[in-house]
BAVO-929618 format. One record per residue (C-alpha): residue number from 0; residue in three letters; chain; x, y, z. Coordinates in steps of 0.2 Angstrom, whole numbers, plus 5000, padded with zeros to 4 digits. Layout:
BEGIN
<r pos="NUM" code="ALA" unit="A" c1="X" c2="Y" c3="Z"/>
...
END
This chain:
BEGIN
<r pos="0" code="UNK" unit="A" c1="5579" c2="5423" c3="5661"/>
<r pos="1" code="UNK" unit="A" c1="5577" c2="5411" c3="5647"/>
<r pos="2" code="UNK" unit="A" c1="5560" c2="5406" c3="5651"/>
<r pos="3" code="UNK" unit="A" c1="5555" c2="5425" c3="5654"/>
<r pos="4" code="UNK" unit="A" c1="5559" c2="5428" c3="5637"/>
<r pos="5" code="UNK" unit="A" c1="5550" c2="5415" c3="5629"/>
<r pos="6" code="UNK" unit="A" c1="5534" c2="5418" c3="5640"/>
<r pos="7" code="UNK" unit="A" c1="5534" c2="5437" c3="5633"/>
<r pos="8" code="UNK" unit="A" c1="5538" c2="5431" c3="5613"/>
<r pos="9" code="UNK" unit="A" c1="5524" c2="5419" c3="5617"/>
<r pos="10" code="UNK" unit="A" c1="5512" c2="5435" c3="5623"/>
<r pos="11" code="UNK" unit="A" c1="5518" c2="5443" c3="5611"/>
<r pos="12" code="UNK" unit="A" c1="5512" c2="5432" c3="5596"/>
<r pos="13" code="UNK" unit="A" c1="5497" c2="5429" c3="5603"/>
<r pos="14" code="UNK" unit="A" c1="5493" c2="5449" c3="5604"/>
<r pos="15" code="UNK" unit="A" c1="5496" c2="5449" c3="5586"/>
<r pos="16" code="UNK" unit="A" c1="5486" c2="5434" c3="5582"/>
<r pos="17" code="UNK" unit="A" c1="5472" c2="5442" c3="5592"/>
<r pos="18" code="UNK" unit="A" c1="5475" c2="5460" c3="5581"/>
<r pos="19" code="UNK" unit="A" c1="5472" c2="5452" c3="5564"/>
<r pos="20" code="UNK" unit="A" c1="5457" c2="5450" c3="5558"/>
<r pos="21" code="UNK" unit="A" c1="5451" c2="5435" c3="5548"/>
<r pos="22" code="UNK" unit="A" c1="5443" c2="5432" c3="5532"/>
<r pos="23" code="UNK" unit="A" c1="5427" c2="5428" c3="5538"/>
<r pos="24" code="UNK" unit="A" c1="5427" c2="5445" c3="5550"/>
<r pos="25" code="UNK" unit="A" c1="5426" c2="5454" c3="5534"/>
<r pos="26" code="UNK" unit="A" c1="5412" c2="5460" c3="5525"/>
<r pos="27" code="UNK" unit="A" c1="5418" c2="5477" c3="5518"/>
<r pos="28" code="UNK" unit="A" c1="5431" c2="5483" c3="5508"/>
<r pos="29" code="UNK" unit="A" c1="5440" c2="5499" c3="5499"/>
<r pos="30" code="UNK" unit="A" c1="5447" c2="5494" c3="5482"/>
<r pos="31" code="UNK" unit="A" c1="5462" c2="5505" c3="5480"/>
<r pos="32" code="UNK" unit="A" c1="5470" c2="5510" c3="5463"/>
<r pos="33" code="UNK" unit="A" c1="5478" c2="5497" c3="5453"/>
<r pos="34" code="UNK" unit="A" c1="5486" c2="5495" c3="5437"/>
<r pos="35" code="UNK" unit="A" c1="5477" c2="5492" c3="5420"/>
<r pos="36" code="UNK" unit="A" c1="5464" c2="5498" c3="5429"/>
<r pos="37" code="UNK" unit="A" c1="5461" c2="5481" c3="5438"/>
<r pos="38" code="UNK" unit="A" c1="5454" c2="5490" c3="5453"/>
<r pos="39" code="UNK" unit="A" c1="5438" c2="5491" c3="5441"/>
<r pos="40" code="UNK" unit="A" c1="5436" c2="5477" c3="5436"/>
<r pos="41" code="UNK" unit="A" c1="5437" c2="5470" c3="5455"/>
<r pos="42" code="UNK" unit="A" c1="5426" c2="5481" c3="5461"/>
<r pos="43" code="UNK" unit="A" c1="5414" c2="5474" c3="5446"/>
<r pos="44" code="UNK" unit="A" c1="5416" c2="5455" c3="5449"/>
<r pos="45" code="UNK" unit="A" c1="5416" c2="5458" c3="5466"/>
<r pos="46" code="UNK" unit="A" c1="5398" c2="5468" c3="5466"/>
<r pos="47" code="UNK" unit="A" c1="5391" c2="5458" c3="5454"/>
<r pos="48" code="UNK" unit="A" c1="5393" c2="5439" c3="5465"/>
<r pos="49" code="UNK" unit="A" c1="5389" c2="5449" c3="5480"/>
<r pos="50" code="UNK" unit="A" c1="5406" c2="5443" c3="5487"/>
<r pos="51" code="UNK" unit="A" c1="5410" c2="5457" c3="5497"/>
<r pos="52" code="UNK" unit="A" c1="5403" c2="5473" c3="5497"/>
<r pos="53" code="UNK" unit="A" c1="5411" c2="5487" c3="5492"/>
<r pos="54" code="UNK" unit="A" c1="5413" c2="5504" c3="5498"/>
<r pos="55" code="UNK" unit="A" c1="5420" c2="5522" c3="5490"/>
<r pos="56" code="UNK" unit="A" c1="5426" c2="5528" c3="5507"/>
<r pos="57" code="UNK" unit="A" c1="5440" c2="5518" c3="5514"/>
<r pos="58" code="UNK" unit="A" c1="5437" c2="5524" c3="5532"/>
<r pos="59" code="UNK" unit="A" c1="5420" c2="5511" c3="5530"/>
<r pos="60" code="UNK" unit="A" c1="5430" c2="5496" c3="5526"/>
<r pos="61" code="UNK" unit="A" c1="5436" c2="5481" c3="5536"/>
<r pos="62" code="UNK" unit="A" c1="5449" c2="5479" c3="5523"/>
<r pos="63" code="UNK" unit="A" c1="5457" c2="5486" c3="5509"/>
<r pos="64" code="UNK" unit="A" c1="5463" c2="5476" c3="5491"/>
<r pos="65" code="UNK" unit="A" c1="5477" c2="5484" c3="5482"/>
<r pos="66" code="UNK" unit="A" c1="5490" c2="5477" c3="5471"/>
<r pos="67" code="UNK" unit="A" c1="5505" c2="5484" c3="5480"/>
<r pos="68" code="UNK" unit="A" c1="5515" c2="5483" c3="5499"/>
<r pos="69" code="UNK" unit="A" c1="5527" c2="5496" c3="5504"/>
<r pos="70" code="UNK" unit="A" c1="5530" c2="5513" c3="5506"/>
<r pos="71" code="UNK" unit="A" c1="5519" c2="5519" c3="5496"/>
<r pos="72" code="UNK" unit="A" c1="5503" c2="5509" c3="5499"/>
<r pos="73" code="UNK" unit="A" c1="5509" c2="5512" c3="5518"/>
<r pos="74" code="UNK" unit="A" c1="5510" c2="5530" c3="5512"/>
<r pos="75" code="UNK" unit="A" c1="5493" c2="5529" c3="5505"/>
<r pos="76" code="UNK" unit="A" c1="5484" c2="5520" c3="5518"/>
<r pos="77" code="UNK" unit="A" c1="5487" c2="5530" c3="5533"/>
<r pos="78" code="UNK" unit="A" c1="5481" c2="5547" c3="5524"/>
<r pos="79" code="UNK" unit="A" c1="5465" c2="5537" c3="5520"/>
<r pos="80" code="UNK" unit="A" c1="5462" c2="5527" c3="5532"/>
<r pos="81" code="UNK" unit="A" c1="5470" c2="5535" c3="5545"/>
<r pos="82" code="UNK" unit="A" c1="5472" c2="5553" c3="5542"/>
<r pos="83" code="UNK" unit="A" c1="5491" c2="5553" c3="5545"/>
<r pos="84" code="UNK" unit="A" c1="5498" c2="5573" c3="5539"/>
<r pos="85" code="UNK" unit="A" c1="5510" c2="5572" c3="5526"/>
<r pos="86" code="UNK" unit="A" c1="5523" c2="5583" c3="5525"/>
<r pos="87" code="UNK" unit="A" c1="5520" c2="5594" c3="5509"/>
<r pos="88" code="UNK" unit="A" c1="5538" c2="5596" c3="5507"/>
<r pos="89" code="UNK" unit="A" c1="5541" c2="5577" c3="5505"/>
<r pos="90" code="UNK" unit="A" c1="5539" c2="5569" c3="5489"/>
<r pos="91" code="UNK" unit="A" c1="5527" c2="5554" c3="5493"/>
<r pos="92" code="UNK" unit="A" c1="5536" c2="5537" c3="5489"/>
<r pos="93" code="UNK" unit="A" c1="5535" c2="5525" c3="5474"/>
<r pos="94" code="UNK" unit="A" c1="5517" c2="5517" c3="5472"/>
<r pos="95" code="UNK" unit="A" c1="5523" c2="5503" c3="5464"/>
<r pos="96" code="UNK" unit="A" c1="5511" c2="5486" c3="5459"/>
<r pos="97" code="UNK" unit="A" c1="5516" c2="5470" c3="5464"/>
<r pos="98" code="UNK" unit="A" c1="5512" c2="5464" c3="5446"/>
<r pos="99" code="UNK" unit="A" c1="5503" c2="5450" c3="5449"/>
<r pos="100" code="UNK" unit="A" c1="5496" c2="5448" c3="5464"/>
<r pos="101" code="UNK" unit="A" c1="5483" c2="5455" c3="5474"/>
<r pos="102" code="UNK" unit="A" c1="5483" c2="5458" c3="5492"/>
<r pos="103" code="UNK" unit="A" c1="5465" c2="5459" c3="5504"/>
<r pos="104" code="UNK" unit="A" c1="5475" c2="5470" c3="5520"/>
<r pos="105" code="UNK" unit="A" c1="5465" c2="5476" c3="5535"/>
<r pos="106" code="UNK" unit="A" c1="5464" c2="5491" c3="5545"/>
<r pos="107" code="UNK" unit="A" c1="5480" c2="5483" c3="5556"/>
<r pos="108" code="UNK" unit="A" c1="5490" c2="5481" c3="5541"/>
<r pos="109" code="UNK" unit="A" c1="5490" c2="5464" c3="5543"/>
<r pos="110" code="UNK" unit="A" c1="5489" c2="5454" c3="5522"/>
<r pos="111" code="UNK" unit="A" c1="5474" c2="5443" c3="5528"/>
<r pos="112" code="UNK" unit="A" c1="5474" c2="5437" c3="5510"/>
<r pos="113" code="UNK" unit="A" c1="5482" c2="5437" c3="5493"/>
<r pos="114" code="UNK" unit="A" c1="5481" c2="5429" c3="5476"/>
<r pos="115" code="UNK" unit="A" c1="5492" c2="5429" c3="5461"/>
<r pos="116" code="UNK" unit="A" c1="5482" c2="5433" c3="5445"/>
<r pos="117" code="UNK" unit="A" c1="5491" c2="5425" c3="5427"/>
<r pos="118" code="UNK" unit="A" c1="5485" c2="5437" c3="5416"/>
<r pos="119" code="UNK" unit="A" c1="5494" c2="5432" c3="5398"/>
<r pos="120" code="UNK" unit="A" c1="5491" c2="5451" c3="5393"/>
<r pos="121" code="UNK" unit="A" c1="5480" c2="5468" c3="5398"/>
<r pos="122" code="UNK" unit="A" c1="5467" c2="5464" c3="5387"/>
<r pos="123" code="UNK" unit="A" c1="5449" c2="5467" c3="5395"/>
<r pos="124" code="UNK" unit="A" c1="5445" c2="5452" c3="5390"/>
<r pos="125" code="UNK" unit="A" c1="5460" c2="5442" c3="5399"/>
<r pos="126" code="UNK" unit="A" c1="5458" c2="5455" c3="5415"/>
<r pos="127" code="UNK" unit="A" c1="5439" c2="5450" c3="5416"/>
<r pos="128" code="UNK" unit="A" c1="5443" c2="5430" c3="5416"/>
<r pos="129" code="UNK" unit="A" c1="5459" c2="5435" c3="5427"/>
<r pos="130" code="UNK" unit="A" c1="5449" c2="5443" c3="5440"/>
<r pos="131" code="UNK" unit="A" c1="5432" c2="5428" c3="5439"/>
<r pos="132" code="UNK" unit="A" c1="5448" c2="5416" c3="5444"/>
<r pos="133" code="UNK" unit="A" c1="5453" c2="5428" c3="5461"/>
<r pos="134" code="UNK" unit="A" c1="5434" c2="5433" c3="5464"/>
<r pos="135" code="UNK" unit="A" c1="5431" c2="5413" c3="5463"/>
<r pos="136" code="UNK" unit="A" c1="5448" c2="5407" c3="5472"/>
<r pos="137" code="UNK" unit="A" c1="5440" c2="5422" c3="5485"/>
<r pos="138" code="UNK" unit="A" c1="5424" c2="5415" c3="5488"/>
<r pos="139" code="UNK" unit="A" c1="5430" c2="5396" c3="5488"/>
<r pos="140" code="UNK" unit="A" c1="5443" c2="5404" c3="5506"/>
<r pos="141" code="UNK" unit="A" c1="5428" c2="5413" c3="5514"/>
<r pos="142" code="UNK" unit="A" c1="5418" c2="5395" c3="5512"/>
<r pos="143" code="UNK" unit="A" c1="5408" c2="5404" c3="5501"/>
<r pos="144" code="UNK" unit="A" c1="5402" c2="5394" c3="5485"/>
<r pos="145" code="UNK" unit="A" c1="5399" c2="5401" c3="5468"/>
<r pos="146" code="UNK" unit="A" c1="5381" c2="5398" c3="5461"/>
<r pos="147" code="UNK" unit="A" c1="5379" c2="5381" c3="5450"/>
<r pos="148" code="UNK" unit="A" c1="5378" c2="5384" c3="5433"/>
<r pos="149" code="UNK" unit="A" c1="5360" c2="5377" c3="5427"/>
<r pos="150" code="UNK" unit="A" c1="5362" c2="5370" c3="5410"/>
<r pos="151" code="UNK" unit="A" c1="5348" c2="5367" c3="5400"/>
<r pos="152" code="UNK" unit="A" c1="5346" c2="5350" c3="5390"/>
<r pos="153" code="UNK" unit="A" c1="5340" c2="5355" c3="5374"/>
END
């Protein structure tokens, strides 16, 4: 009995590690709404180093970033990802962020990724250097290195 048990938890991780996708698999993403309008300037950075490429419709995505997990970013993504009815009589549950970090999630639901951004304040200016660090701690995961700075001697 003890061995028919561990022979189906063992099939049983090994479906999930086949379900989740991994960071190299995607090259598409949905950026949803975040606080201090961080979603922007991710969806900036992000554009901008031709890190990932960014889509408007979630549906096109591989992935998903958002700054939140839990019922209401659950909530959120099966209406747009996957056209799940909500009841109109049910008030939809707290969207709360995570405060500082930032999830990658893909259409399985599994967290392929996350980072947590030190931002001393919501200034543009410390949101813009917070989100170069997770574009940059991104693209060194992926294997993907920023471009050399050229200097030039003067």
């Amino acid at each position: 009995m003890m061995i028919v048990m561990k022979l189906a938890f063992g099939l049983l991780l090994a479906a999930a590690a086949v379900s989740a996708t991994s960071l190299s698999e995607i090259k598409t993403v949905y950026v949803f709404p975040m606080r201090n309008a961080l979603d922007q300037y991710l969806v900036s950075k992000l554009t901008q180093t031709h890190t990932l490429q960014v889509v408007a419709d979630p549906k096109l995505a591989d992935a998903v970033f958002t700054d939140s997990i839990g019922p209401g970013f659950e909530t959120a993504f099966n209406q747009r990802l996957l056209d799940a009815k909500v009841d109109p009589n049910q008030p939809p549950p707290a969207f709360h962020s995570s405060r500082n970090t930032v999830f990658l999630v893909d259409k399985t639901k599994h967290v392929v990724w996350s980072s947590f951004m030190a931002e001393k304040d919501a200034t543009a200016k410390e949101l813009e250097k917070a989100v170069k660090r997770l574009v940059v701690n991104l693209q060194k995961d992926m294997g993907i290195l920023p471009p050399p700075v050229v200097s030039v001697a003067r």
